[in-house]
C-alpha positions as CSV (number, residue, x, y, z in Angstrom):
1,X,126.0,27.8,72.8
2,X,130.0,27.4,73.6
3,X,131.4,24.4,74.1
4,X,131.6,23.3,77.9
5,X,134.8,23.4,79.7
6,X,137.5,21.1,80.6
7,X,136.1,21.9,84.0
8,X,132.6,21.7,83.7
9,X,132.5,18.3,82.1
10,X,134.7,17.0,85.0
11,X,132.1,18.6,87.2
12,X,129.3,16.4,85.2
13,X,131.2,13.4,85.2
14,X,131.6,13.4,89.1
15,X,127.6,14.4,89.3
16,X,127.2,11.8,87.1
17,X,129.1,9.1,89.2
18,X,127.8,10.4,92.8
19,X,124.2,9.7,91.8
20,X,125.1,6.2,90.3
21,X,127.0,5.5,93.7
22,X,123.8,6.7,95.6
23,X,121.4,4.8,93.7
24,X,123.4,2.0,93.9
25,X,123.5,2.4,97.9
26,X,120.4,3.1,97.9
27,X,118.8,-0.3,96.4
28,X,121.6,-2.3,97.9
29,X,122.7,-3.0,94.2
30,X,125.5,-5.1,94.1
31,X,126.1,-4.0,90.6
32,X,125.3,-1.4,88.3
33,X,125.5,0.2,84.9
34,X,124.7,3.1,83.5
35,X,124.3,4.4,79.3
36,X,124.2,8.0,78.5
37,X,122.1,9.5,75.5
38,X,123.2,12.5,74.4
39,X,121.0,13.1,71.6
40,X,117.8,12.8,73.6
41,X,119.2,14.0,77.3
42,X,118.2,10.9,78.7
43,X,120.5,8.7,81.4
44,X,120.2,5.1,81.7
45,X,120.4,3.5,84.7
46,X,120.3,-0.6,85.6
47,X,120.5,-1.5,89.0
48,X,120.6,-5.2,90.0
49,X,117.9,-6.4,92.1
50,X,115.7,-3.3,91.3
51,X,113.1,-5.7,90.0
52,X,112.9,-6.8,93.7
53,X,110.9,-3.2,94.4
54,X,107.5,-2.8,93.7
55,X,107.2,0.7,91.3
56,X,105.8,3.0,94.9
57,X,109.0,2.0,96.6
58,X,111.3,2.5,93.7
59,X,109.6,6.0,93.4
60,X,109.7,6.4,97.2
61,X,113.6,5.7,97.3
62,X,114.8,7.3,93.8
63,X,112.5,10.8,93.9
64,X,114.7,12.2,97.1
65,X,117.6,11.2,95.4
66,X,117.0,12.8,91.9
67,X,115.5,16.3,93.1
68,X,118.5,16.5,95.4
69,X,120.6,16.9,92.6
70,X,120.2,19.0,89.2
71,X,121.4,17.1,86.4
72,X,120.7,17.8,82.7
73,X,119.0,15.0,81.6
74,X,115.4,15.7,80.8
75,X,114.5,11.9,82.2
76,X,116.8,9.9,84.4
77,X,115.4,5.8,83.7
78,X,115.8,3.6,86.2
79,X,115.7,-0.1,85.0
80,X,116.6,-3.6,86.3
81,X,120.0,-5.5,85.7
């Protein structure tokens, strides 16, 4: 597999950042972080006052928002800050 493009992981980067922004909308977070592991495809997400949402509502809000856009991350975790 060749190595992605100057480009391309601009691209990511701003895919990456639009769905933190959105999320962070989304729950009226007034803060929010996010951690990236590479080696198991996975992005982190913490999202203050998430704990304020029962799990149907976090699902309800987050699932639009995720399908909308295709990332490569074979799970996208969503957890309190």
């Amino acid at each position: 597999m060749s190595e992605p493009t100057e480009d391309e992981i601009k691209a990511f980067i701003e895919d990456v950042e639009f769905l933190i922004h959105t999320l962070k909308d989304s729950f009226e977070s007034d803060d929010v972080e996010f951690f990236i592991d590479e080696q198991n495809e996975i992005l982190y997400v913490k999202l203050e006052g998430l704990n304020d949402y029962s799990e149907e509502e976090i699902e309800e809000i987050a699932e639009p928002i995720l399908s909308e856009l295709d990332l490569d991350f074979e799970e996208i975790i969503l957890l309190p800050l």
